[in-house]
C-alpha positions in Angstrom: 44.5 86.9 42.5 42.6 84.0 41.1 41.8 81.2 43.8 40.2 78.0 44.1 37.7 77.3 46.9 36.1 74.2 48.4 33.2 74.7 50.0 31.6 72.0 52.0 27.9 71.8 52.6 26.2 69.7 54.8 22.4 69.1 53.7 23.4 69.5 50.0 21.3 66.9 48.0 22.2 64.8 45.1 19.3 66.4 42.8 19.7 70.1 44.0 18.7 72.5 41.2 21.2 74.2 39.6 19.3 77.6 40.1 18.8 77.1 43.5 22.3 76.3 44.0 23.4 79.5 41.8 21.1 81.6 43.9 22.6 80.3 47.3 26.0 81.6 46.0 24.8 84.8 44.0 22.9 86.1 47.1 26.7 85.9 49.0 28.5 87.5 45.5 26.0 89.9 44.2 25.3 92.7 46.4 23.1 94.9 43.9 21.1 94.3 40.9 23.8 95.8 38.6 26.7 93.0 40.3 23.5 90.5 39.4 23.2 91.4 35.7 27.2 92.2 35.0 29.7 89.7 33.9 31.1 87.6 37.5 34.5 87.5 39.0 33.8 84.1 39.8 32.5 80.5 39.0 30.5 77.5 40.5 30.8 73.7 40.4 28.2 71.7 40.4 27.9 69.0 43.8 30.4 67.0 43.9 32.6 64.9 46.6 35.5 65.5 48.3 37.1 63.3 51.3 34.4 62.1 51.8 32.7 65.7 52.1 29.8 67.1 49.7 30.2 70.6 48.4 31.1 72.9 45.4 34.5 74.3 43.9 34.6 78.1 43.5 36.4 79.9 42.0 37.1 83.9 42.6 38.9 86.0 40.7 39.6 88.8 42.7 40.6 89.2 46.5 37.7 91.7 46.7 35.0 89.0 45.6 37.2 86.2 47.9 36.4 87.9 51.1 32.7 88.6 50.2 32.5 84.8 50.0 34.4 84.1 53.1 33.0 87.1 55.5 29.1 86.1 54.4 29.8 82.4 55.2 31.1 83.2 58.7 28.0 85.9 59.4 25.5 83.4 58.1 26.5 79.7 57.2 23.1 78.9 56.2 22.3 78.1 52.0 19.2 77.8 51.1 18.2 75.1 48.2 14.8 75.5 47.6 12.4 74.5 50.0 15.6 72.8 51.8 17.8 74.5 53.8 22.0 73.4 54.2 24.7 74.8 55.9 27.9 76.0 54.7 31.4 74.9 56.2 34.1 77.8 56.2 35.7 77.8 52.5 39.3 76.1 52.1 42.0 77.4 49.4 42.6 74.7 47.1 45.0 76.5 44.7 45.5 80.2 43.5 48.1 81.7 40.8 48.8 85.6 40.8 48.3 87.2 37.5 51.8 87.8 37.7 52.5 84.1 37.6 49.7 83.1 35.0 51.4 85.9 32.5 55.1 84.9 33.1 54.8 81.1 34.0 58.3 79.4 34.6 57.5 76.4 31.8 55.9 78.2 28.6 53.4 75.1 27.2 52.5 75.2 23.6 50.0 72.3 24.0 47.4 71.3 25.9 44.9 69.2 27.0 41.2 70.7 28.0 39.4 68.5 29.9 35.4 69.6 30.1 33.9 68.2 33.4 30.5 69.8 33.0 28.9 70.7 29.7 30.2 73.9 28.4 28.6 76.4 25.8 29.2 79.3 24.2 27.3 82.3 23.7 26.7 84.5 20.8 23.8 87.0 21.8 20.5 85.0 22.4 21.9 81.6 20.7 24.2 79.4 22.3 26.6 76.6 20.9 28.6 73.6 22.8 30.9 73.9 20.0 34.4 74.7 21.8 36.5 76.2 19.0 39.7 78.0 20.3 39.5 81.0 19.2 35.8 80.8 21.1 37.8 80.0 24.2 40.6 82.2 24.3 38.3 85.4 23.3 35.8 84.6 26.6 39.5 84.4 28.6 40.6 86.9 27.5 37.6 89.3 28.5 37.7 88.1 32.1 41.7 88.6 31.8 41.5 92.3 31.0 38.2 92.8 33.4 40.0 91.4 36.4 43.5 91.2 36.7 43.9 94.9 37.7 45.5 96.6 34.7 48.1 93.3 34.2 48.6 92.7 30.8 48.2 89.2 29.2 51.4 88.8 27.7 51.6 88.4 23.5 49.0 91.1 22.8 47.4 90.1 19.6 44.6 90.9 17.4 42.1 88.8 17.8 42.6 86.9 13.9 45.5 85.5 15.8 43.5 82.9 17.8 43.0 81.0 14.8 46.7 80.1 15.0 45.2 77.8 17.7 44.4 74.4 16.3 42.6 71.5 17.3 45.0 68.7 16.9 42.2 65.6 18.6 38.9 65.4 20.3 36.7 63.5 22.1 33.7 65.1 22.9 29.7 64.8 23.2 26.8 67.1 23.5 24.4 67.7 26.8 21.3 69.2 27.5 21.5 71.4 30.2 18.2 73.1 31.9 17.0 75.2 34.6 14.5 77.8 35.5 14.9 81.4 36.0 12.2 82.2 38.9 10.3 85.7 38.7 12.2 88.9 40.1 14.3 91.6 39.4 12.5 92.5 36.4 12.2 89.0 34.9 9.3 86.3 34.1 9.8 82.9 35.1 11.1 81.2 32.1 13.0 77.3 31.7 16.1 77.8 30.1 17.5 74.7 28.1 21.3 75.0 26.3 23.2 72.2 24.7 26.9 71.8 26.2 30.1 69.8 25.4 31.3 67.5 27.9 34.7 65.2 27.0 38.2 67.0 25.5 40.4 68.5 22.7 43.5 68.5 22.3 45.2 72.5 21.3 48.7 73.3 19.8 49.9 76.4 18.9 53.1 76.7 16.5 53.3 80.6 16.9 55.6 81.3 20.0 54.2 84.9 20.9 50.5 83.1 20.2 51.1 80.5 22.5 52.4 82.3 25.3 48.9 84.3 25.3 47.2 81.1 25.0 48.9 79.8 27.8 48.4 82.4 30.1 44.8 82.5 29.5 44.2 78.9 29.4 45.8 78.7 33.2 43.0 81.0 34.3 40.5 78.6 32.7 40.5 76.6 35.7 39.8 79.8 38.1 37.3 81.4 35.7 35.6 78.3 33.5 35.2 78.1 30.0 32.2 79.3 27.8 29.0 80.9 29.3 27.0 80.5 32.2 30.2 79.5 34.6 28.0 81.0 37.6 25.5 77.7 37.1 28.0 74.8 36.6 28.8 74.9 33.3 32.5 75.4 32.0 34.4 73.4 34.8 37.4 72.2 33.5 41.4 70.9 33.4 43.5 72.0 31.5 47.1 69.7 31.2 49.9 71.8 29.7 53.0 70.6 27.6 55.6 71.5 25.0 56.6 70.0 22.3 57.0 70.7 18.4 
């Protein structure tokens, strides 16, 4: 079941690293190289605030991967950040949808409103793009759909073409650098890594009934799962506002 998490940290500074955040988390996620290098079940905020609190948002997308994060916390609540070390508060449910729900939700939406809080990207083999085109979004949903709800099917199964059908009715949106560095290990050089993301929001409609109903399932993981590439560093967190309307 997809869930959101807040996790408090104490000793989380305002200039952490990305990577050193990512491989606080990771090293609680990714128990093999394999789980390291595969596609992930879940995503990371960047640091942010809440009552008065400093943390990140998480979000899981399977029980299995929901525990890990919980059981590693309460055997060891210290995160390393680099040279700095923090401390981990047990992790508190914000929200969480079954897949069941997601696929069959009471109030079918045809619009919507995506929101993108941190710069998002999209990848296409070794080049990325902070264009955020829909059909770009619904495809990278759609993978995560059919890799981790069990076997439940995203309801409107169509072929891909149909994602066009999608539109981008407005926009406001601009473009941000985003950079960090990949440290030596696990068969990797040290390398800096710099991608440009979109940051701002669009406005979707879909006209097709059996199109939006997909769209609208998969657009209500978005906030579990992120948007674009590179989710398990901070990129892709957004809110998505759902309507209908001709």
């Amino acid at each position: 079941m997809p869930q959101k998490w807040w996790l408090p940290v104490s000793g989380l500074p305002d200039d952490v690293r990305s990577e050193h955040l990512h491989a606080a988390v990771t090293r609680w996620l990714d128990l093999s190289d394999a789980e390291h290098n595969a596609p992930k079940p879940y995503s990371i905020s960047p640091p942010t605030m809440n009552h008065h609190r400093r943390g990140i948002y998480v979000g899981t997308l399977t029980g299995h991967i929901a525990d890990r994060l919980t059981t590693a916390i309460k055997l060891d609540p210290s995160i390393r950040l680099g040279t700095r070390i923090g401390r981990a508060g047990q992790p508190r449910e914000v929200t969480s949808r079954g897949w069941e729900t997601l696929a069959d939700p009471a109030r079918p939406a045809n619009r919507w409103q995506v929101d993108l809080l941190t710069p998002t990207t999209f990848r296409r083999g070794s080049v990325s793009s902070p264009l955020p085109d829909p059909r770009s979004i619904l495809l990278g949903l759609a993978d995560r759909w059919k890799q981790w709800s069990g076997g439940i099917p995203c309801p409107g199964d169509l072929p891909d073409t149909g994602y066009t059908e999608v539109r981008v009715t407005d926009l406001e949106l601009r473009s941000v650098a985003f950079e960090w560095e990949s440290g030596p290990g696990r068969g990797r050089r040290h390398k800096t890594y710099v991608v440009s993301g979109s940051v701002g929001w669009l406005r979707l409609h879909c006209a097709r009934p059996e199109l939006a109903m997909r769209a609208d399932a998969l657009l209500g993981l978005a906030e579990f799962a992120g948007i674009g590439g590179y989710t398990g560093r901070g990129l892709g967190v957004c809110r998505v506002t759902r309507s209908a309307g001709d």
